[in-house]
C-alpha atoms as one frame of an Amber mdcrd trajectory, in Angstrom:
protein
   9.255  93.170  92.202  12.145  90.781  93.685  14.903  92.671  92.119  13.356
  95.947  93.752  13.789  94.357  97.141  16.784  92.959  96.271  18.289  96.385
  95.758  16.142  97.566  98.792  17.897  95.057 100.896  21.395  95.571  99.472
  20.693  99.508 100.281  19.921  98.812 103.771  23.446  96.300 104.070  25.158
  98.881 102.438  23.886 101.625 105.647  25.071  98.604 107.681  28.761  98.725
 106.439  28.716 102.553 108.038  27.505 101.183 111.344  29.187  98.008 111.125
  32.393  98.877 113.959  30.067 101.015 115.641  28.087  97.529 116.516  30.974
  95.565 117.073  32.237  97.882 119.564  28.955  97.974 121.579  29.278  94.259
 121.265  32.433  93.911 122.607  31.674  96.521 125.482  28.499  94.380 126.662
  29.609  90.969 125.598  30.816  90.218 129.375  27.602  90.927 130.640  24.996
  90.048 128.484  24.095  87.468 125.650  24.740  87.868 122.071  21.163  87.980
 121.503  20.543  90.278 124.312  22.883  92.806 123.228  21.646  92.506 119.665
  18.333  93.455 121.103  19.133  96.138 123.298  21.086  97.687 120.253  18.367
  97.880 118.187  15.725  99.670 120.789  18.427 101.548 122.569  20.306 103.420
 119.399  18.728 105.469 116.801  20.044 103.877 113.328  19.329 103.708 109.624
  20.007  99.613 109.606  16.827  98.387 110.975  16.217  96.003 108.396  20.210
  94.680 108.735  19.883  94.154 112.391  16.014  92.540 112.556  17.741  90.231
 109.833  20.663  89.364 112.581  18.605  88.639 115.405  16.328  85.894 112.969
  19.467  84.539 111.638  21.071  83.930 115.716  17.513  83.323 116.657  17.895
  80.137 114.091  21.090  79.223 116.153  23.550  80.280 112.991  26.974  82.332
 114.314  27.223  85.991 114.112  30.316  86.362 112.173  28.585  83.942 109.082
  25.803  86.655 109.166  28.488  89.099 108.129  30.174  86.644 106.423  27.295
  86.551 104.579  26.305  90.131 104.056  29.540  90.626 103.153  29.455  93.640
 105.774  33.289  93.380 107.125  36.487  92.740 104.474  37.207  88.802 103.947
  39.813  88.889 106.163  38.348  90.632 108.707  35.807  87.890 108.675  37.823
  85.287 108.492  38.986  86.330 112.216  35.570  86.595 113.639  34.564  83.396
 112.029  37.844  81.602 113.399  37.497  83.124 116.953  33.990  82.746 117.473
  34.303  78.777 116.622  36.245  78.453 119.069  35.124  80.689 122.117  37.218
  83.608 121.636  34.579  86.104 119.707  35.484  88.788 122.531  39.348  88.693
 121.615  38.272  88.713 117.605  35.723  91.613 117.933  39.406  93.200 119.321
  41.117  92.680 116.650  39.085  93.863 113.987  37.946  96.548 115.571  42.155
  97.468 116.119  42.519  96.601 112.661  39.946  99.642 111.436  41.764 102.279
 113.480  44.869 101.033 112.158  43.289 101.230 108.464  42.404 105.004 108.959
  45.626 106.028 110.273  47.210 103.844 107.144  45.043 105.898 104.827  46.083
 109.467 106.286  49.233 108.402 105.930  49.444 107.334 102.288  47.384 110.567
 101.341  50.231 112.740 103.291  52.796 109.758 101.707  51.655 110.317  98.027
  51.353 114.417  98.996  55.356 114.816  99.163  56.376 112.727  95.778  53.705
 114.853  94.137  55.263 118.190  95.335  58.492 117.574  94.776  58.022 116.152
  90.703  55.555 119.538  90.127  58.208 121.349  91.467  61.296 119.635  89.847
  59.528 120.186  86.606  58.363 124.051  87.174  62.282 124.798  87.871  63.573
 122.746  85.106  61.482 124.016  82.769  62.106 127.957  83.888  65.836 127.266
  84.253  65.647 125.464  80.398  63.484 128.269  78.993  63.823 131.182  81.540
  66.729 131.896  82.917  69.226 129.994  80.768  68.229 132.703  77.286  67.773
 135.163  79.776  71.503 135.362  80.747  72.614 134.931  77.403  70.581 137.251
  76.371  72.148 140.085  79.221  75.639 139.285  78.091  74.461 139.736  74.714
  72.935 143.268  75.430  76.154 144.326  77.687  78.398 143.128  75.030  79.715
 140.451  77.178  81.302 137.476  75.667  79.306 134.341  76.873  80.511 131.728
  78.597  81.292 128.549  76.892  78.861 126.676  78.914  75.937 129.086  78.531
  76.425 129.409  74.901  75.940 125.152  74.896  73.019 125.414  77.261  71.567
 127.854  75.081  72.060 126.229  72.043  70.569 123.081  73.443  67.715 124.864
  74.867  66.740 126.610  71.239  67.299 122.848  69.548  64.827 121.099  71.857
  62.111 123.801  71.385  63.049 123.418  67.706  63.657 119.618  67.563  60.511
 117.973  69.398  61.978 114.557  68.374  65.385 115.106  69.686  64.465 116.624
  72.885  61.988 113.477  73.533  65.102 110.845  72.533  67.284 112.582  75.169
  64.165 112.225  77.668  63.994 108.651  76.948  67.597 108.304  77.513  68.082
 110.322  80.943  64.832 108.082  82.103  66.838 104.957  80.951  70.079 105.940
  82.591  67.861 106.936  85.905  66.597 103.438  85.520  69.414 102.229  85.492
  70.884 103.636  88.420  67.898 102.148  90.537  68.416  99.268  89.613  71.847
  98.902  90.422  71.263 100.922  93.632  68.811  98.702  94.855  69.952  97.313
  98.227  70.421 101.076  98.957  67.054 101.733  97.822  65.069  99.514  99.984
  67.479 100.403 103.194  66.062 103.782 102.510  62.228 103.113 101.843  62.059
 100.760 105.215  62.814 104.466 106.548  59.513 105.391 105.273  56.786 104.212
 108.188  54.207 103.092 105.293  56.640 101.453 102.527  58.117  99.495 105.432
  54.862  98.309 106.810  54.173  97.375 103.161  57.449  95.776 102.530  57.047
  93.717 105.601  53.666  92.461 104.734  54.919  91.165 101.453  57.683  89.268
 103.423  54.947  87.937 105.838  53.007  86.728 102.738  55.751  84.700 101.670
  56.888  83.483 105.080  53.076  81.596 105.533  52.978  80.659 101.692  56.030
  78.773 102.022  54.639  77.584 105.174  51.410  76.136 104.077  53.009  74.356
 101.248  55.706  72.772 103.168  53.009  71.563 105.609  50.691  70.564 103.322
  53.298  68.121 101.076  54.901  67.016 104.308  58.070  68.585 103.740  60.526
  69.932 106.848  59.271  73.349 107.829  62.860  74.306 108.502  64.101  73.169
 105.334  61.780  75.045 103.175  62.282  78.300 105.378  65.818  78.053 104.471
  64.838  78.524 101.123  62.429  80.913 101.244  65.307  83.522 102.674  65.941
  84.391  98.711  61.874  85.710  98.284  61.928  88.532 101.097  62.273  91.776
 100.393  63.932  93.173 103.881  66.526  92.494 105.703  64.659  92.101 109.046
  62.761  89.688 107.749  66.047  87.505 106.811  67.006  87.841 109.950  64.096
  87.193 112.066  63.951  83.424 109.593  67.476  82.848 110.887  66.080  83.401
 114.659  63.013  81.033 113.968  64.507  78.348 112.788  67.067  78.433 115.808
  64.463  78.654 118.101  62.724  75.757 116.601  65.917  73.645 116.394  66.056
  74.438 120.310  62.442  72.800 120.498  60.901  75.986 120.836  57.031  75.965
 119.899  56.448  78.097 116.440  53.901  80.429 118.221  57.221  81.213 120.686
  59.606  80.784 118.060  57.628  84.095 115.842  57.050  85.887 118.967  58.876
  89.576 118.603  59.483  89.296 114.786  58.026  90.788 111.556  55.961  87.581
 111.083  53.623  87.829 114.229  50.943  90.093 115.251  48.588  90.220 117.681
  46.159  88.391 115.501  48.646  86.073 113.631  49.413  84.937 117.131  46.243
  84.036 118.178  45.644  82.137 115.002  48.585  80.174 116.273  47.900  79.611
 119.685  44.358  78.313 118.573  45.611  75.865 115.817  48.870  74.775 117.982
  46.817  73.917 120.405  44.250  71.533 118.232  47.798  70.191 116.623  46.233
  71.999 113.248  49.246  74.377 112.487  48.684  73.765 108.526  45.520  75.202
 108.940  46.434  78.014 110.883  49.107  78.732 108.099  45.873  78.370 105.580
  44.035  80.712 107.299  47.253  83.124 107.907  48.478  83.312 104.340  44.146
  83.977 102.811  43.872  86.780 105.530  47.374  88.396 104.709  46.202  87.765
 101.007  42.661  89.447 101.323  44.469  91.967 103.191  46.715  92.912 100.417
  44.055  92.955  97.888  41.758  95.442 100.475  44.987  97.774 101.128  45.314
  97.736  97.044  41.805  98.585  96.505  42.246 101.171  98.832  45.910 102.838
  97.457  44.154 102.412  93.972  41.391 104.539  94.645  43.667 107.305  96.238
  46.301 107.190  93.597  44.188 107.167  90.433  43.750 111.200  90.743  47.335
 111.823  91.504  48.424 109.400  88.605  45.684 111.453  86.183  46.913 114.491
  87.441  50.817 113.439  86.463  49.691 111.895  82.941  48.137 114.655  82.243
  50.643 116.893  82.978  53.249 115.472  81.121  51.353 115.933  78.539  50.546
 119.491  79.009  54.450 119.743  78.802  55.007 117.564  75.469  52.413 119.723
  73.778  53.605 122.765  74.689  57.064 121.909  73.297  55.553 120.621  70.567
  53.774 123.823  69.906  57.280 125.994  69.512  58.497 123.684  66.014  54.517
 124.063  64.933  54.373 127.550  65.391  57.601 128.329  63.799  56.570 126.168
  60.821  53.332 128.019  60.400  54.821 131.467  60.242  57.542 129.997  57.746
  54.521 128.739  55.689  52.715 132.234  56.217  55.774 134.450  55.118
């Protein structure tokens, strides 16, 4: 009988999740006017919802004089990091200006995820098409010439004549077709790797590898961070040599920037302002600890949020590129057994003659 309210319960906080911004946002809306309580309240006679077991639970747990965002904390109804902002800004007065943030943050999130679907759409395109045309140029239209000049009495060009023959030994020789697969991937490999610097200068052109690039550059900025604070090292020292670990170039040189600024006695929450490492809610993480001469554990904070953040936007771009990446397997495999097939079926009508 518990575990079927258990599961009753965990429906109900599941229905929640759905409704979950839509709450925050009436929060927010109201909060200048009325009492947490109050609007709690008024939510849950004025709107028509399938959470009314979620919400009754809310208003007993504030009634007890516990903080909203532990509720969802809790209930695990918002992302970690997402609640690690409410939790933060409501401790210290500022639930209003963290209701904003998340509640940016999950408009931002469904623009990111219409623009990895249309990201991962044009890779996808392009490698069904390169394949489609190599394999009709291999096994179309290369015999297809040859096979005009041939009828016309036309002597064939050198090259053709090599293309052709190459073409009848792959669909003859399965294993030597594959070992000159492996060794155009290898040389393409090869050629990324020593390109790069180029590489990356071209994917920060991309709006959503960029904003992933930088995120991984912001991770490392606050990692570095926390652990020079927390051994009582010299911030600017250890910045210095956390230059080597970013990805971008922008991020090298918004380090160089910082640690001028803070050499000028700048404040860190000025010194970040306008680079890759601040955003709206990184800065008032900042502001909040600077001011309560806590910056370590505004870096703590900082580094688990961009760290829960990574491991939400992965759960997310794992979900979406699972089909594609089934779709490519399985595709490639399609190919290998249909060239496969050709030696097979000429072995089987040698055997049958």
């Amino acid at each position: 009988m518990q575990n079927f309210f258990s599961i009753f319960n965990n429906h109900h906080q599941t229905i929640a999740k759905k409704e979950i911004y839509f709450l925050l946002a009436y929060i927010k809306a109201n909060i200048a006017k009325y009492s947490l309580k109050e609007i709690i309240q008024k939510y849950l006679t004025l709107h028509a919802h399938t959470s009314k077991i979620f919400i009754i639970e809310l208003l007993d747990h504030l009634e007890q004089g516990n903080s909203f965002a532990s509720f969802l904390n809790r209930t695990q109804s918002l992302p970690a990091h997402l609640s690690a902002i409410l939790l933060t800004t409501e401790e210290y007065g500022e639930l209003p200006s963290g209701l904003g943030i998340v509640l940016a943050y999950n408009e931002t999130m469904k623009t990111f995820k219409n623009n990895l679907l249309l990201t991962l759409l044009y890779p996808f395109i392009i490698i069904i098409f390169c394949i489609a045309l190599s394999l009709f140029f291999l096994f179309g239209f290369i015999p297809m010439i040859v096979s005009n000049f041939v009828d016309m009495d036309i002597p064939v060009p050198e090259v053709l004549s090599y293309l052709n023959k190459a073409v009848h030994y792959c669909t003859g020789h399965f294993l030597g077709f594959f070992l000159f697969f492996l060794i155009c991937i290898g040389l393409i490999t090869s050629l990324l790797i020593h390109f790069r610097t180029l590489l990356l200068q071209l994917f920060t052109k991309v709006p959503l590898i960029r904003q992933g690039i930088y995120l991984w550059d912001r991770y490392q900025f606050y990692l570095n961070m926390k652990i020079a604070l927390g051994n009582n090292k010299e911030l600017t020292q250890v910045l210095k040599n956390t230059r080597t670990s970013f990805i971008s170039a922008q991020a090298r040189e918004d380090l160089s920037r910082i640690i001028v600024k803070i050499y000028d006695g700048d404040l860190f929450s000025q010194a970040i302002q306008a680079t890759i490492f601040s955003s709206p809610e990184i800065q008032r993480l900042i502001l909040l600890h600077e001011d309560s001469e806590s910056l370590l554990a505004g870096a703590i904070e900082i580094e688990q949020m961009i760290k829960n953040r990574f491991l939400y936007v992965y759960d997310i771009s794992r979900r979406l590129l699972e089909p594609a990446i089934i779709l490519i397997i399985g595709m490639f495999v399609f190919i290998i057994a249909l060239l496969f097939m050709q030696p097979v079926n000429y072995l089987m009508e040698k055997i049958s003659t």
